[in-house]
N, C-alpha and C positions, 0 to 999 in steps of 0.2 A: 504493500500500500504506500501511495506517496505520501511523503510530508513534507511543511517548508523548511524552512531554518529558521525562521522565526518560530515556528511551533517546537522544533526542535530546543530551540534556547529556552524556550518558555517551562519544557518539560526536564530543563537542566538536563542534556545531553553533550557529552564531550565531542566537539566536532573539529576536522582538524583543522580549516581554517573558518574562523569566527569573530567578527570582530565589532565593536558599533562605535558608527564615526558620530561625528556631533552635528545634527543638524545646522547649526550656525556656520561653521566652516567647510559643509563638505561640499564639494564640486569648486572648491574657489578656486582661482588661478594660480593665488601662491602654492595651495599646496602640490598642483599638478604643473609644476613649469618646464617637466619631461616634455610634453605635450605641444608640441608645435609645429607636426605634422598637419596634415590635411584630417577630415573628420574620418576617412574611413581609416588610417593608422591611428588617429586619439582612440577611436572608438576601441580599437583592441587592449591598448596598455590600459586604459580606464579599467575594462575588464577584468584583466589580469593583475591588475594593483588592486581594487578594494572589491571586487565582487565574487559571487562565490557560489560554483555552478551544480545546480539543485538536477537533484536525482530521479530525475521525472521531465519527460519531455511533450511538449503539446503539438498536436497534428505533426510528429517525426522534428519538429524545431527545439535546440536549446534555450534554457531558460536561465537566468543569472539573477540572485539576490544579491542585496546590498539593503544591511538592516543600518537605518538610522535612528538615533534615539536625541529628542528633543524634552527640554526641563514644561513644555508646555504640553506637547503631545503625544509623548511617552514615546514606545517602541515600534518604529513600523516599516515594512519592507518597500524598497525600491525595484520594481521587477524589469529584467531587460530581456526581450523576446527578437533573439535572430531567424528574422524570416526568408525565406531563399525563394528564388523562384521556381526548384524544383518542388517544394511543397506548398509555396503559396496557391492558394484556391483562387486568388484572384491576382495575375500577376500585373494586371497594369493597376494605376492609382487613381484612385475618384478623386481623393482630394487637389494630386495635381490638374487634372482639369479644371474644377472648377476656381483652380489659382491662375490657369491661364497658361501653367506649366505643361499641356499637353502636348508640345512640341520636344519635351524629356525624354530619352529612350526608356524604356524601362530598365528599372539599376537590377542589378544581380542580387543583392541584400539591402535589408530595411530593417532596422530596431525599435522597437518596439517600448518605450519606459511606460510604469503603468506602476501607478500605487494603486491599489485597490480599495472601496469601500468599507469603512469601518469593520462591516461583519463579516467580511471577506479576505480580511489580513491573514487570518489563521491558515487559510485552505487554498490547495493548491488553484492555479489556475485551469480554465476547463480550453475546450476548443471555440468556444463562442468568445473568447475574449475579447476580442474583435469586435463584436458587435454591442456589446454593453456598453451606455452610457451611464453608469451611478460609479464608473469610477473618481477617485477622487484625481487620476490626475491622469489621462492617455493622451502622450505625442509620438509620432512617427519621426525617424531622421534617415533619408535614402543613405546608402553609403556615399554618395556625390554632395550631400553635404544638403540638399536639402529636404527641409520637413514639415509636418503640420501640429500641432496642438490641436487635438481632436476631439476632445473635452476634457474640464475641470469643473470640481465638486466641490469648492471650500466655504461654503455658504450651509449646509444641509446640516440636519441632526445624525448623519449618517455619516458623515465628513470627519474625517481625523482632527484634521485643521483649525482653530478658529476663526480665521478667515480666510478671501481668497490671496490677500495680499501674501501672505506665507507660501503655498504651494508655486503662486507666478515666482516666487523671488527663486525660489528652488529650479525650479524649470529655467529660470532664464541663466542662474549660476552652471547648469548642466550643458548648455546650450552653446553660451559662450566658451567655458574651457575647453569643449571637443571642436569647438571649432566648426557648427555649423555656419553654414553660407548665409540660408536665408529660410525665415517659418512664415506657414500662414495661419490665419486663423479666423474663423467666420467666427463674425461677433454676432451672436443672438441673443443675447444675456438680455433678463430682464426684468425689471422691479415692478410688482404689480403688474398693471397693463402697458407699463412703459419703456420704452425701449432705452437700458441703460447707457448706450453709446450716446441716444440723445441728450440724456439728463448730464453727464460728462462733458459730454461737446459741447453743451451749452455753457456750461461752467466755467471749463476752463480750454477750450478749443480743442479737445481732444479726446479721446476714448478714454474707458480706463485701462486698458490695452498699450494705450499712448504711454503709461508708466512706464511701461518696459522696450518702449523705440520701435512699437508697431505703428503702423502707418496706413492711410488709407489707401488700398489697393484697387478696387471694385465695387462698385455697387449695383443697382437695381438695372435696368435697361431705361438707356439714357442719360444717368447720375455721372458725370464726370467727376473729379478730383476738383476742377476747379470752383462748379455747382456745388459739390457738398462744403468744400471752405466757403465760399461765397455767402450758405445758408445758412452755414453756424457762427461764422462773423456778424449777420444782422441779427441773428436770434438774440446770441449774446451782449448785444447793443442795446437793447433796448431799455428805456427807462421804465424805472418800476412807478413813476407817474404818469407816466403815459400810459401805461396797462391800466393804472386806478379811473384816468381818466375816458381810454376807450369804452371800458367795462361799466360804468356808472351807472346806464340805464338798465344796463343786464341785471335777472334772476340772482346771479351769482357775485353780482359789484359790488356787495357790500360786504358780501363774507371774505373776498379775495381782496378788498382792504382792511379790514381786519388783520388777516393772516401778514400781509406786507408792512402794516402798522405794529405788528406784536413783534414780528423780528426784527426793526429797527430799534424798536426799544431795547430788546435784548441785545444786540449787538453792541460792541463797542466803539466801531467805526462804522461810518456813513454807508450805506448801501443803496449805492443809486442806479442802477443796470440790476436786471435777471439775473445775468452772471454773480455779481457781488451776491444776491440773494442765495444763489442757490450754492455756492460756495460755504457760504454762511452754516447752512442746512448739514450741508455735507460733515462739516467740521465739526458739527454743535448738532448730534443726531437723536435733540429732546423730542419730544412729540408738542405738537401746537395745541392747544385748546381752547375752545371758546368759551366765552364768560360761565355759558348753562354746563357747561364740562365741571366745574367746579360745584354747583349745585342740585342736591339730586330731585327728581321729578317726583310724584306724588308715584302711588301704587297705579290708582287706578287711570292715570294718566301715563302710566309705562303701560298699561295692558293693553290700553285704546292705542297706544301707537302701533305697539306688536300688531294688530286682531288689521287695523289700515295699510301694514305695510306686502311685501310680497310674503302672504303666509297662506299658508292652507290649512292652518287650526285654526279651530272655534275659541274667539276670546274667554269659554268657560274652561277649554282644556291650558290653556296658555296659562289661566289664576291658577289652574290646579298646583302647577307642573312650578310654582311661583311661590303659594304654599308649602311645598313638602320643599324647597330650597332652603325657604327662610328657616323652617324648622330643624332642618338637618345645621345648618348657621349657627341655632340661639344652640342646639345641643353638643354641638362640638366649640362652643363657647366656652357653655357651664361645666366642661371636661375639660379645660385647658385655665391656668392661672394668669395666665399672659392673654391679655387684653387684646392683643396687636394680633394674636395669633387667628390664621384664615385657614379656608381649606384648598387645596389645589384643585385647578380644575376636576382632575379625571377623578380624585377622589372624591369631589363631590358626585361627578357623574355616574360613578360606580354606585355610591350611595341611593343616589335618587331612581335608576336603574331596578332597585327592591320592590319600590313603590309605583314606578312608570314603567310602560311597557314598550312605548316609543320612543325607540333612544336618538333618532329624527328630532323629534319634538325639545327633548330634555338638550344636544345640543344646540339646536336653533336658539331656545331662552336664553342658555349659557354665551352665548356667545354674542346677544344683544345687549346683556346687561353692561352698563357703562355703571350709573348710580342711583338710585330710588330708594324710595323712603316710606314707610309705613308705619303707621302711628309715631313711637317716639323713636325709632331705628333707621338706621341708614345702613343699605348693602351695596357696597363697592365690590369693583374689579376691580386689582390692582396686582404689579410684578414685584416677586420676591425680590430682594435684593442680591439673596444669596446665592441661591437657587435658579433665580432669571426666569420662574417658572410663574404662570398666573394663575393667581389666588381670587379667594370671596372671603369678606370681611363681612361681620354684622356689629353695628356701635350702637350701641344707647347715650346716638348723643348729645342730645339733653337734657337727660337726668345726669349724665357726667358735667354738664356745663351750667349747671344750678350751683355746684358747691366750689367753682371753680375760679378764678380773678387773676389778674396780673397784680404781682405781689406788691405793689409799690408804696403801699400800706403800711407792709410788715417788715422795708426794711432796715436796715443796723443802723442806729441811733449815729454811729460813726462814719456812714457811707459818706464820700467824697464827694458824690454826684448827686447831681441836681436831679427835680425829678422830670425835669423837662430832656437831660441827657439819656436819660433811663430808657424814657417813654420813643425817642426818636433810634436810639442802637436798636432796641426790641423791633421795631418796626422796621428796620432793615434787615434783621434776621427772619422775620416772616416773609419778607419780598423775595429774599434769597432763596427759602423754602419753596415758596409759591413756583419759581420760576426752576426749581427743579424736582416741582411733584409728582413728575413721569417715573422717578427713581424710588417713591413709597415714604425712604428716609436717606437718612444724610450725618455720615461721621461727623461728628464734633472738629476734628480738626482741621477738615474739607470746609467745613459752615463757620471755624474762623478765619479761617486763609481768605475765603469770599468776603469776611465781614472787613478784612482790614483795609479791602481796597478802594472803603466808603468811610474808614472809620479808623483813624491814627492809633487812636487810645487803646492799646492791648488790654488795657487794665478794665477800660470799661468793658471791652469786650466777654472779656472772662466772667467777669462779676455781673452780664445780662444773662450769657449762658449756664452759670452757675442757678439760676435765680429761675431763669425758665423752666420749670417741673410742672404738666398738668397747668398750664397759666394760660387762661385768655389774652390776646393781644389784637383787639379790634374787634373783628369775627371770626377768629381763628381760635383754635386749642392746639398747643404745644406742647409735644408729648415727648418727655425723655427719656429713653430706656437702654441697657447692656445686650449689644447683639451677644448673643448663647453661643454663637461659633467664632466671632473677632474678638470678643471682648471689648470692644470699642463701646464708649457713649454711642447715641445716634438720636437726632431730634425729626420728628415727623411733624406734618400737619395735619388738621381736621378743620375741616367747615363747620360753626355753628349755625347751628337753622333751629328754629322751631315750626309747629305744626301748624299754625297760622299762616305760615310766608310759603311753605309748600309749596299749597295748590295756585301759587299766583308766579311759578317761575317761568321765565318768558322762554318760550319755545320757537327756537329761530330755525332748526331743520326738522325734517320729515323723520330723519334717518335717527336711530337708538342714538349709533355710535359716534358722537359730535368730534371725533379725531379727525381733524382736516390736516395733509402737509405731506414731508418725506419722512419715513425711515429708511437710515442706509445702517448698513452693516461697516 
């Protein structure tokens, strides 16, 4: 039976040669400065200096491992597949065609690098290699030196990687030292329904591709080089008053100045172009939210939107499925000491699962909920911190914000500051809050570093944060707790509401989930 060498190392097997290079320097120049033949001589000494040829061959081809081990992503193999044209099933190349290169002869060998899928590391590779795309990393290189990037994975829960900028740096460090000629690579990446080359181009005149000296080759029928610079020159040009001002009459002109309004406040420098905007975004990837983001809706004013929006439950199954949430909420509450403490999704989903039979239905609610409110409680969505994982929260919180006050009453007969200094730092640690409530909470020493850059006085700084425990500051509650896994302080925020102001909150979209903007990775 086959095994890799990564399963092998895993099962503490003495192998004769074994070795794990460090992600951070493997493939660099210096350490290969042997290397200064043409790609199809790199390509052999590469081989024969760090890789290490596995005992199992696919379609009649050799296979070469090369285990790398990184402090972020642990242990994972680099697989090299020499294709020949007497076994190749397909001996000319699609992907040179559609580069333009089909005027190439066909080359005698082609390599194959291919980290594979998270659940895939362990196990050897099969004959379809080839045709899978959930690997996390497949480029081809001809022995002539040229090759394609055929796909990358570094975005997925499935993905080794944290991001994709790690895997590109790896592939371009391999790329370079062997001394390819030239790669191609269809850009069709894409964030939501947007095509990320555009969101990039616009930004910053370039792909994200462009990181690594890719360049615009080809496009649609028609699309020159000079047309696509041409189009992402004006795109990026544009003034974001002038979009406020086109837009004005439109449906959407008020919300799309909002959003251009809330990131220039946020910002610290002027944003007057698209581009400046979305650069902004890119750098600074909080989530936007509009004023009612902040406020949660009433019960039955969440349920009449569900039962209006594209649903095909009955508004009575919608409350049911809305009931057995909140309940499973207050009792994994009154089981837990910690206040702060939610349920994650699927555990909740699991949960409610017992009680519903439509697991359709149970996600559809789950996944419209933003925040709503029912008698004296309020139920959020919101992301761990820790974990990155999203939660449901249930607060009572207005019976916590009856016994509660900014302390400035109670404090020390010998305090330095005035209570007018008091009242104006506190209020800059809520705004600082506010503007980073996509994150749940916030280390203590993250939320002084932020405060000093409004606020000289360390000292007051300390003795506001000291002093913030469960305190009102405006319409806020300020909640300071010991993360269980950092040991860190961390201060969170809460909207004060009561049950009067509820049912009067202004409802500016149709839609549950009021997160308008980018997330980027």
């Amino acid at each position: 039976m086959a095994s890799t060498t990564i399963e092998a190392c895993n099962k503490g097997k003495m192998r004769k040669y074994s070795k794990l290079l460090e992600f951070e320097n493997f493939a660099s120049p210096d350490c290969h400065q042997s290397m200064c033949g043409s790609f199809r001589e790199n390509i052999r000494i590469f081989l024969q200096d760090v890789a290490e040829l596995e005992d199992y061959t696919v379609n009649g081809m050799p296979i070469w491992c090369i285990l790398i081990v990184s402090e972020h992503n642990g242990v994972f193999p680099l697989y090299t597949i020499e294709e020949t044209v007497q076994h190749s099933i397909h001996p000319f190349c699609d992907h040179c065609k559609l580069s333009g290169w089909g005027h190439h002869y066909v080359s005698k060998r082609r390599y194959h690098f291919i980290i594979p899928a998270k659940e895939n590391r362990n196990k050897p590779l099969k004959g379809n290699f080839s045709e899978l795309q959930n690997h996390n990393l497949h480029g081809l290189i001809h022995c002539n030196g040229y090759g394609h990037l055929i796909c990358i994975n570094g975005f997925k829960e499935k993905s080794i990687f944290d991001n994709g900028s790690d895997i590109m740096d790896l592939w371009d460090r391999v790329c370079t030292t062997l001394k390819a000629r030239e790669i191609s690579v269809s850009d069709v990446s894409k964030k939501g329904e947007m095509e990320l080359r555009l969101i990039h181009g616009v930004a910053y005149g370039r792909s994200w591709f462009g990181n690594w000296g890719y360049k615009y080759s080809g496009g649609s029928s028609g699309v020159t080089e000079q047309k696509y610079d041409t189009a992402i020159q004006i795109l990026n040009s544009l003034g974001l008053n002038k979009i406020i001002n086109d837009f004005k009459n439109d449906d959407k002109g008020m919300e799309i100045k909002k959003i251009i309004d809330k990131y220039r406040e946020l910002s610290e420098k002027p944003l007057i172009t698209i581009s400046d905007l979305l650069q902004y975004i890119i750098a600074n990837p909080c989530r936007y939210e509009s004023k009612t983001g902040d406020s949660p809706i009433s019960f039955r004013t969440f349920v009449n939107l569900l039962a209006k929006g594209d649903c095909r439950w009955a508004a009575r199954r919608l409350e049911h499925v809305l009931v057995v949430i909140i309940k499973l909420l207050k009792e994994h509450k009154d089981n837990n000491l910690d206040r702060k403490c939610g349920m994650s999704r699927h555990e909740l989903r699991e949960e409610a699962r017992k009680s519903i039979g439509d697991t359709g239905l149970i996600d559809f609610v789950l996944k419209s909920i933003k925040s709503f409110a029912v008698n004296s409680q309020i139920i959020r969505r919101t992301i761990n911190p820790s974990t990155r994982l999203v939660e449901f929260t249930i607060h009572d919180v207005v019976k916590e914000a009856e016994g509660l006050k900014w302390p400035i009453s109670t404090i020390d007969s010998g305090c330095r500051y005035s209570r007018n200094k008091l009242e104006q730092a506190a209020k800059v640690v809520v705004n600082i809050l506010k503007e980073h409530r996509d994150i749940d909470s916030m280390a203590r020493q993250e939320l002084r570093d932020r405060a000093r850059e409004c606020i000289r006085d360390t000292g007051l700084i300390d003795y506001v944060l000291k002093s913030l425990d469960n305190a009102i500051v405006g319409n806020q509650i300020v909640y300071r707790s010991r993360n269980p896994i950092t040991k860190r302080i961390e201060f969170a925020l809460e909207s004060v509401t009561n049950q009067g102001s509820i049912e009067n909150f202004e409802i500016i979209s149709s839609t549950l989930d009021n997160e308008v903007g980018l997330e980027f990775e």
